[in-house]
N, C-alpha and C positions, 0 to 999 in steps of 0.2 A: 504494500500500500504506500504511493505517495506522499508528502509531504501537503499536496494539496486535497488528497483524498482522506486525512488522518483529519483535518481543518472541516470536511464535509460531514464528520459524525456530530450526528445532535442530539443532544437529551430530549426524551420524549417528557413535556413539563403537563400532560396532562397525566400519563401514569406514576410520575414523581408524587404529581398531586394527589393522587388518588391512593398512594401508598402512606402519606403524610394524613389524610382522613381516616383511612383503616386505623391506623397506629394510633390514632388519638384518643379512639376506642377503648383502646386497653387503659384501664385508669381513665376514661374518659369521667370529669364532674358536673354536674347541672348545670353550671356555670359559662361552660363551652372550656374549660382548661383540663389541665391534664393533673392528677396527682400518682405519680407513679415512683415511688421512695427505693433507692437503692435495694435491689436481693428481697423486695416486696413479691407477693405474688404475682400483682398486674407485671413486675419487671419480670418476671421467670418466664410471663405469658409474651410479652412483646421481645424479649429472650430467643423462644422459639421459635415465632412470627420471622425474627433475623435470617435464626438456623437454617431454615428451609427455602426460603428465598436466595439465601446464597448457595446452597446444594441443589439448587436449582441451575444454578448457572453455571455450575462445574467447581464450584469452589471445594477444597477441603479444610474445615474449621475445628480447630485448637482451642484451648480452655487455658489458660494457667492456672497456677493455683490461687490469683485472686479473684478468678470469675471474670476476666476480661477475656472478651470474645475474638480473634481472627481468624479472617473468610478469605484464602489464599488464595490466585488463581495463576497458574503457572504463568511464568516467562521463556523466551524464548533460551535466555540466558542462567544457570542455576545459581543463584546472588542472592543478596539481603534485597527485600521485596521494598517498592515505595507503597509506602501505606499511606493511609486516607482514612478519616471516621471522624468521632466524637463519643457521644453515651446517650443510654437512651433513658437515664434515669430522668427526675425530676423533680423541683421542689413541690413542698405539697398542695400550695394550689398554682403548677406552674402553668406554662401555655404548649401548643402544641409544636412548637417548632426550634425551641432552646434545646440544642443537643442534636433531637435524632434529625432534625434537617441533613447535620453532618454526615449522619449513617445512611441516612435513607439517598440522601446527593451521590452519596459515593456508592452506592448500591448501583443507583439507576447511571453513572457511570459507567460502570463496570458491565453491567447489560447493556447500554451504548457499544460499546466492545465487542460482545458476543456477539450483539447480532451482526452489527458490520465488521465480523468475520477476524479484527485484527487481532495478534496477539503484540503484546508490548514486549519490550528485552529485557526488562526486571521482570519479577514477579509483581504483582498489585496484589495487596491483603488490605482488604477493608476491616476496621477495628472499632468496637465498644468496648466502651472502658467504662470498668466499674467504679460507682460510686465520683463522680467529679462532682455535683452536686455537694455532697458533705450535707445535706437536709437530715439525713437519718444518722451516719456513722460521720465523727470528724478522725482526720482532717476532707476538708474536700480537694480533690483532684489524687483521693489515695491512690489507688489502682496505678493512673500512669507516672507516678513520684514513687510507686515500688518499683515500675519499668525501671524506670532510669537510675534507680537506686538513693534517690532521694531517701526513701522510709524501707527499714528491715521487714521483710516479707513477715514474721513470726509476730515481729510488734503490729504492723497490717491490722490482721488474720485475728489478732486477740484485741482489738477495739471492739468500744461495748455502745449500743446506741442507749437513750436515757431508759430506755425499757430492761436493760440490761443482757441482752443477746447479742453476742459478740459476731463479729463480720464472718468468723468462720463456722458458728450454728448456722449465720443467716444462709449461706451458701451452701451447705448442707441440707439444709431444709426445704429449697428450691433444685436443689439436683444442678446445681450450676457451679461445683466445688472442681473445677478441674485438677489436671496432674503436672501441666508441663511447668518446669519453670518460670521466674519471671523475668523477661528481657531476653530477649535477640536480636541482631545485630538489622538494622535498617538503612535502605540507602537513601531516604530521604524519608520525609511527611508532610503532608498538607491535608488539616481540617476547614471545611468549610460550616461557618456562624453566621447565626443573625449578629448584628453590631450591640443588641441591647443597650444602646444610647443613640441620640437623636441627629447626629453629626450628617449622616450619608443622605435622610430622607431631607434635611434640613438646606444641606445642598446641593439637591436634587440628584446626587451620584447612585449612579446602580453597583457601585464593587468599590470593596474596600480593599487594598492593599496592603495588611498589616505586615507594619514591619519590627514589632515587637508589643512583649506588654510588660505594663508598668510594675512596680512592686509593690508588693501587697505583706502590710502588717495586722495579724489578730493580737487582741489583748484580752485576760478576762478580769475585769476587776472588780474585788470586793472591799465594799464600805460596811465596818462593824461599828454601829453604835451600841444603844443601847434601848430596849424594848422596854415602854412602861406607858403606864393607862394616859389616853389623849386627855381624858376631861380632868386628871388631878395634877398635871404635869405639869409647873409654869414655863413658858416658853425659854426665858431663862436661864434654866438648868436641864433645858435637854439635849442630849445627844442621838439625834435625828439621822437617822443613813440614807434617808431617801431624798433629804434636802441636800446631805454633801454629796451622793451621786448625781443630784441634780444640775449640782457647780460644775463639775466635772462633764457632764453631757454640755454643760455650754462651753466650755473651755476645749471640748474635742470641737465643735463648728468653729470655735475662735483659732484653731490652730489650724485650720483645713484653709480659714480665710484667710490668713499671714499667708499661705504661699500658694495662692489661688491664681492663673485660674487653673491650674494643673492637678492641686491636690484635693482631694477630696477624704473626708472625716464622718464617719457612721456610727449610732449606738442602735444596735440593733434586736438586740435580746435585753429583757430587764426579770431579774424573780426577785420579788421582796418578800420578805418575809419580817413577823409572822404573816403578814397581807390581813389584816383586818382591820375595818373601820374606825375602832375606836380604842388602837395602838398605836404609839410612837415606833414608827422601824426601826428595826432591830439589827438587822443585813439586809442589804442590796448587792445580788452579781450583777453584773453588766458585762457587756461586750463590747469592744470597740474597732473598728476596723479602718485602719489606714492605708492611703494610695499615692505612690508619684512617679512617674516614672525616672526620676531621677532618684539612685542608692543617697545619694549625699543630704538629698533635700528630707527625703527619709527617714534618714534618720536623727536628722532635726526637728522633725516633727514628733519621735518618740522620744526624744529627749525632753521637749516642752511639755509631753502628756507624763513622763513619769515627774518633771520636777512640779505642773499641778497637782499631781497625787499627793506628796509631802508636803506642801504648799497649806493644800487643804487638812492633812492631819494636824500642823503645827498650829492653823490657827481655829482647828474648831475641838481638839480631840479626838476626834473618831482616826479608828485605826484603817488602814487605807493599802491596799496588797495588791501591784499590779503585777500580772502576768502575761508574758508573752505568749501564746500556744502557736502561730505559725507564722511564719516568716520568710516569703517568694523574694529575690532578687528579683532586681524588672531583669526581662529579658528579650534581649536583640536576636530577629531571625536573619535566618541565611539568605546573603544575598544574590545566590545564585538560584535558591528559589524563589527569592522575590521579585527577583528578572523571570521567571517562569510564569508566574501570576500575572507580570504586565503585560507579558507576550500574550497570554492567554487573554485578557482584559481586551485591551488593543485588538486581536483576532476575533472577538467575538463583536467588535464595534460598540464596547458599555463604554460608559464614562465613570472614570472610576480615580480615585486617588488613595495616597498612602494615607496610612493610619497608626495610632500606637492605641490597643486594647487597654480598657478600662478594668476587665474585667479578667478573671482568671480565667486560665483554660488546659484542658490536658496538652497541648501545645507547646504550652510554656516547659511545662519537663521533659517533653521530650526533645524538647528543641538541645537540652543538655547533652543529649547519646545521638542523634541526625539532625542535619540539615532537615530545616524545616522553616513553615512559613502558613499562614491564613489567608483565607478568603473571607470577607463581610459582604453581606446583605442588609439593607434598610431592614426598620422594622415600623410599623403605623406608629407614629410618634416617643417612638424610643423607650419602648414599653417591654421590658419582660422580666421576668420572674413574677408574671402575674395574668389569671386567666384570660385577660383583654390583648394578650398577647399578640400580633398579627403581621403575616407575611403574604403578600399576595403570591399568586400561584406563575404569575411573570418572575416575578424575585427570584421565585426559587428556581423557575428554572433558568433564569441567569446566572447564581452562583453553582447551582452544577454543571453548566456547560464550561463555568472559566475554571473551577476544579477540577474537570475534564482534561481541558485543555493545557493547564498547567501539569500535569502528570506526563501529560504526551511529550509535552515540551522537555521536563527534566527527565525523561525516558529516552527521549535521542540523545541529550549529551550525554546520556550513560552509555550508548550505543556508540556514540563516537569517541568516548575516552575508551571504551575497555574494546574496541572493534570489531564490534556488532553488525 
């Protein structure tokens, strides 16, 4: 097949579509979103839904031992395969197209392929990765930060969700506990995303060109005061946790704004306790999550949240315990597949520009063990992680034709370095 006939395959965007409507099903909520929680049932169902749609197409699919799925399809060439996916998990009232767009894009790829007959010189393994969400088991993006060796496969595997069922009953329990190791060698990847922020539809672009994502700090912190009845208590002499967590919730926006407009500051989980009407709080956890794509500016910004923490203990008393739990370097993708993507961009005639991810992604770790790089998609007003979620069915099949197309692309320079 030529060069111009490789250009001639198109994703078919009304069966993409109609795979993206089946799938939504599973975990479908009243709502029109999707709740389908890591190594949940509905995931074991849309799981299978995967399995058989790629043995359908000739693939043969592997398990590891953290339940991340790949659907291989030979090469012409026997090499470390370019892989392509996302996950198909989801927050619990997410939408339908955070994630498994990735898998389902790269599916209907991959049968772009079969049917016009060509085979590529790598192999292509399309891949789910478990648990990237983090909604049910933390950290999120486990699975492909066990790939690349971010997180020990054993500490993984014995994470416990707040219900107390650790990631390795959960995959047990759905028959999704695979055997193979975790990580093998890749010769490149590209995930295709919706943008979940407002940038692409805002400037009317159809393709993102990500050329990295930012870095990402969790914190979790607890304010102990002290618990005693609201109506005998003078103001006074109380030591209140959910007033000095509240200083603190302003001081994570006030530090987001110091180096704005880049960085951005979240408090996003709150448990008080005892939580009753007519108690002065006792403890407050909270969570805190920070973003910039610059390391340096980064960690100026967790320097200003821990010296608020103290800040706040010296002048009100309450005891005040901040903790890290996760910690992404931003990370820069390869620029030989982000020349891939523009080629593909550019061939497919979208208008598209570069971009740096606000948001976490299994991308980001693997980008650590292969060359790798994203594709974006608008999304109806910048909306997701939330039922009102939405991608038109144009969209989508524009970011699989230029994840298509970029595979193709970084397929011949593998064919022309190793002389294919």
């Amino acid at each position: 097949m030529t060069r111009h006939q490789m250009t001639d395959l198109k994703i078919n965007g009304e069966r993409l579509w109609a795979d993206l409507m089946e799938t939504a099903a599973i975990g479908g909520t009243p709502q029109g979103g999707v709740g389908r929680l890591a190594l949940s049932e509905a995931d074991a169902k849309v799981r299978a839904w995967f399995r058989a749609r790629a043995e359908s197409l000739g693939c043969t699919v592997a398990v590891d031992r953290m339940g991340t799925m790949f659907a291989r399809r030979a090469g012409r060439r026997d090499m470390p395969p370019i892989a392509i996916g996302s996950h198909l998990d989801t927050q619990p009232t997410g939408g339908k197209f955070d994630g498994i767009l990735g898998v389902l894009g790269a599916l209907e790829a991959l049968r772009t392929l079969v049917e016009g007959g060509y085979q590529t010189f790598a192999p292509i393994e399309v891949v789910d990765w478990t648990n990237e969400e983090g909604a049910r088991f933390s950290p999120m993006m486990m699975a492909s930060g066990v790939f690349a060796g971010i997180f020990d496969t054993e500490w993984a595997i014995a994470r416990r969700d707040r219900a107390g069922t650790s990631v390795g009953e959960a995959l047990a329990a759905i028959g999704c506990r695979g055997t193979e190791p975790c990580g093998h060698p890749l010769s490149a990847y590209f995930e295709l995303h919706i943008e979940q922020g407002p940038v692409l539809e805002r400037e009317g672009r159809d393709i993102g060109i990500v050329t990295g994502i930012q870095g990402i700090r969790w914190f979790e912190v607890m304010v102990r005061g002290e618990a005693r009845h609201s109506g005998t208590t003078p103001m006074a002499v109380r030591r209140d946790a959910l007033v000095g967590a509240a200083r603190l919730v302003e001081r994570v926006a006030a530090i987001a704004a110091q180096y704005a407009p880049l960085a951005v500051g979240t408090v996003g989980f709150m448990e008080v306790k005892p939580n009753s009407p007519n108690v002065v709080p006792g403890e407050v956890l909270f969570t805190i999550d920070l973003r910039h794509p610059d390391a340096m500016t980064l960690a100026a910004m967790e320097q200003g949240l821990v010296a608020a923490g103290f800040e706040l203990a010296d002048k009100t008393g309450l005891q005040v315990e901040t903790r890290k739990i996760f910690d992404q370097a931003p990370v820069v993708f390869d620029p030989a597949c982000i020349d891939s993507v523009h080629e593909a961009a550019a061939g497919a005639g979208l208008s598209a520009r570069e971009i740096v991810s606000g948001a976490g992604h299994d991308a980001g770790y693997v980008a650590g063990v292969a060359p790798t790089a994203m594709v974006f998609v608008p999304c109806r007003d910048g909306i997701s992680h939330n039922e009102a979620e939405h991608v038109s069915k144009a969209q989508c099949a524009a970011g699989a034709q230029v994840l298509l197309q970029a595979v193709l692309a970084h397929d011949r320079k593998l064919a022309a370095r190793h002389g294919g």
